[in-house]
N, C-alpha and C positions, 0 to 999 in steps of 0.2 A: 632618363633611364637610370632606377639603382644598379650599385655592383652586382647584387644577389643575380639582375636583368642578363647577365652576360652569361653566355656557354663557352665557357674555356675549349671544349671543340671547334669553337669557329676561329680558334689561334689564340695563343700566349706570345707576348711581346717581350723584350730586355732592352728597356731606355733608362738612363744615366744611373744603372744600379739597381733599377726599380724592374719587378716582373710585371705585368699589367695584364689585361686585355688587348689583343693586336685590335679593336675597334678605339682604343680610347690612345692609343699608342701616334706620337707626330714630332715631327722633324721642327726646331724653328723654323720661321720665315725665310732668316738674314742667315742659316748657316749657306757655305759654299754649297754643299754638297747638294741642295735643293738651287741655288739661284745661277750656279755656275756648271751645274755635273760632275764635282768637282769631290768625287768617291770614287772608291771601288767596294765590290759585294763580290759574297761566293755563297752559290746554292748547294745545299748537301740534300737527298733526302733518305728520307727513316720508310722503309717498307717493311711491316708483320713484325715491326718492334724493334728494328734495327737500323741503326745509321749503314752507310753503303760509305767508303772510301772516307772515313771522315777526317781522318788524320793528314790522307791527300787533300783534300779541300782545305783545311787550314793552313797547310803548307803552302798552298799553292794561292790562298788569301793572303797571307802575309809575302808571298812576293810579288803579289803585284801592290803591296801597302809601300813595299821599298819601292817599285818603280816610280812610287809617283811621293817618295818622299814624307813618308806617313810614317806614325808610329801610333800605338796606343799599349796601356797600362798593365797587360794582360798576358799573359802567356801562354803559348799552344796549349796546355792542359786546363787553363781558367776557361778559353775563350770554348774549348769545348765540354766543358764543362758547364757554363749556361746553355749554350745549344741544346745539350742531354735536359738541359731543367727545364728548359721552354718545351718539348716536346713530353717531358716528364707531367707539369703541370696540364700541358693542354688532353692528355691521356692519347692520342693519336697514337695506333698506329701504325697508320700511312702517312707522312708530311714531307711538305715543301718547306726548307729550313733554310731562313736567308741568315746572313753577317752582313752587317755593309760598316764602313769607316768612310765619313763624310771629312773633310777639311778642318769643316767645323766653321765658328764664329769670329768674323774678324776684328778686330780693335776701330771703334769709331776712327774714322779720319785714314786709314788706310786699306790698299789691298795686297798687301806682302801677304803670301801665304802661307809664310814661315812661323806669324805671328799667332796663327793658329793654331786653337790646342782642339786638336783630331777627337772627333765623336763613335764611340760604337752603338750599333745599332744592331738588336738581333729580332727575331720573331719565327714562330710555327706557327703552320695553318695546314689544314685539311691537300691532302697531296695535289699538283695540279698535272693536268695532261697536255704536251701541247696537241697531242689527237686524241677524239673522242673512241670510243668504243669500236663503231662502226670503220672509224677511219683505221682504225691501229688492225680490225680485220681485213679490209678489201682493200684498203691504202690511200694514201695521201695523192691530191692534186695538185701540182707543184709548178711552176713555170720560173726561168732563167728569166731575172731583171733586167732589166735596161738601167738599172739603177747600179751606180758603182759604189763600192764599198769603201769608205773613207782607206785610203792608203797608210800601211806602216809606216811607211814614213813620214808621215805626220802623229801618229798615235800606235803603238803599240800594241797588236789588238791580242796580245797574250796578258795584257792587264784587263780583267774582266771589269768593263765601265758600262756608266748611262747614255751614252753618245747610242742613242736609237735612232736618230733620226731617218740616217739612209735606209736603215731596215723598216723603219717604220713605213717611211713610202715605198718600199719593193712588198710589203703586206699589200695596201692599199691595191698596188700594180696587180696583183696575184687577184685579188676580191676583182679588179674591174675587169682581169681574165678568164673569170668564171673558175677559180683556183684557191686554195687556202693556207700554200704556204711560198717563199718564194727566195730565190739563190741566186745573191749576188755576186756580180764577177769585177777582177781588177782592171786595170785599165790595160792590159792582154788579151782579157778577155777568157781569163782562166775562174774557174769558180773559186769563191772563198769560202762563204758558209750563207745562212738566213739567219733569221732573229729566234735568238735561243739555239742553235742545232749547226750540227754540223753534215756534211755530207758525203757518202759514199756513193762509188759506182763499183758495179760486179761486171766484168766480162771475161770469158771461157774460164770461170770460177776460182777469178781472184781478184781480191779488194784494192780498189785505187781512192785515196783522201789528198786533200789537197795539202801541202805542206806550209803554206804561208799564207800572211792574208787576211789570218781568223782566229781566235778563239780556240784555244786546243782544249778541247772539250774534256770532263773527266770519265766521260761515255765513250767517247770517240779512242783515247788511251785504252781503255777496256777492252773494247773491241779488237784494237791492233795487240794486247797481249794474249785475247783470247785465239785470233787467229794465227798467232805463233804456238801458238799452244797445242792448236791443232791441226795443226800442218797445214793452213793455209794461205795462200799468198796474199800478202800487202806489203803495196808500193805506197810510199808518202811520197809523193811530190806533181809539179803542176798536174793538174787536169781543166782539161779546156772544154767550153762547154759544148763544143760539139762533141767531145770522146763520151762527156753526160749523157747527151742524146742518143748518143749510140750504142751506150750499155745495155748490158743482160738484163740486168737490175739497177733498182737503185734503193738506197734506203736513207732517210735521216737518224743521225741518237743526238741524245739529250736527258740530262740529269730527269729532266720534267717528260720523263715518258720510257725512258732507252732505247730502243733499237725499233724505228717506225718504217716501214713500205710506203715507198714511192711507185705507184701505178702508172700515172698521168703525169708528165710531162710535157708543157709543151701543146696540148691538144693531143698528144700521141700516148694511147694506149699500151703500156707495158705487161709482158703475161697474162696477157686474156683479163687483163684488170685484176690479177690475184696476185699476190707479194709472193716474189721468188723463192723457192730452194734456199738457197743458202741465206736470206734474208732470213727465213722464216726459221732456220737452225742456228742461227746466231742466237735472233731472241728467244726464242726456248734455252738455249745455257744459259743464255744471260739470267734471268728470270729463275730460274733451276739453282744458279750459284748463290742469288738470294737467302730462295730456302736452304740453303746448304750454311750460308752462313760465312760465306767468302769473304773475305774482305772487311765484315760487317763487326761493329762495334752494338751489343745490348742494350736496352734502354731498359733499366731498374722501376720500375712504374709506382715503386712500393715509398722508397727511400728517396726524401730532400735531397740535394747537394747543394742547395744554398745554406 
């Protein structure tokens, strides 16, 4: 396949300085970040031409780069500044926009991984969903894992890492429940979050997230300013999965979708299988403060910044 072969809408990549094709775009073999999981990434995306929180995403990439002892070359304004260029170059605009900082490559004959000099890696691609169309209107089928959630105290799960494993088998669990998405709990027995998403429950119309455990999402943040915003209550802290169960509502968010309805629980039907009141008026602001332009950084479509 020549270059001319490629559609810069199926993604623009950023590997070692170089913009590419996200198709020709790859990791070594031997870096950590592939053989060990031994990265962290942070998703932003660009809706109708506009980065959403991007400035919080970098920020909040570069501190889980500290937690785990990373550094790279680049400064909050360079490293979003290719971001802008990968979505610039790929013309999207709707995208899914990764950063990740791998370990990197280690010196023959040892595993210190100090001795490693830290990789960036960026890319756009075409926006993704974790619900489709139909799921994001009648809502999500969800079921409580039996699968636990590797514990904080073993990893820190406010550094957004590749460690899928436990979430990858609570997906699996979820598919063999006749379900498609699925929420793992600590070993309380309290919910944490699922893969990608975080989770909310609504009862007599006020919001409960779990406080530890998970992944503090830059959706899930959103939501608890938006509903201080608008006089509505949220409480951070434990929720247990049977208070999930026994919500008004429920809903998941996440960068790759925002604010999605949880119907099905469990086997148990929530609102007549229709996503809640105030589910449903969250994600209308949300989505609203978009077009409005909240939060959101422009994407120049016209002008390089390389």
């Amino acid at each position: 396949m020549t270059e001319t072969q490629y559609n810069p809408a199926d993604g623009i990549a950023f590997v070692e300085g170089v913009y590419m094709p996200l198709a020709r775009a790859s990791v070594p073999l031997t870096d950590r970040g592939f053989v060990r999981s031994d990265a962290t990434y942070d998703v932003v995306h660009v809706w109708n031409g506009r980065f959403f929180r991007l400035e919080d995403h970098i920020e909040r990439f570069q501190a889980s780069m500290r937690g785990l002892r990373m550094s790279l070359p680049y400064s909050p304004k360079e490293m979003a500044d290719i971001l802008i260029e990968c979505v610039r170059r790929s013309g999207l605009r709707d995208a899914y926009v990764q950063m990740t900082c791998t370990r990197g490559i280690p010196p023959r004959g040892t595993r210190d991984p100090r001795l490693c000099q830290n990789r960036f890696y960026a890319f756009a691609q075409p926006f993704v969903w974790i619900a489709n169309e139909e799921q994001r209107r009648d809502g999500l089928s969800m079921v409580v894992s039996s699968v636990q959630r590797i514990p904080p105290e073993a990893l820190d799960p406010r550094i957004k890492n590749f460690h899928w494993l436990d979430l990858t088998m609570g997906i699996l669990e979820a598919y063999d429940r006749d379900a498609v998405v699925a929420a793992l709990v600590d070993r309380d027995g309290n919910i944490t979050e699922g893969a990608g998403f975080n989770v909310f429950a609504v009862s007599n119309g006020v919001l409960a997230t779990p406080e530890s455990g998970m992944f503090e999402g830059m959706t899930r943040r959103t939501v608890i300013e938006l509903a201080r915003e608008l006089g509505i209550g949220c409480e951070v802290r434990p929720v247990s999965a049977d208070e999930l169960r026994a919500a008004d509502e429920i809903f998941i968010t996440s960068t790759a979708g925002g604010i999605m309805p949880v119907t099905v629980l469990d086997g148990r039907i929530y609102g007549n299988g229709k996503p809640g009141a105030l589910t449903s008026r969250l994600n209308e602001i949300y989505w609203q403060r978009h077009q409005e332009g909240w939060l959101c950084t422009e994407v120049d479509y016209s002008v390089s910044a390389a």
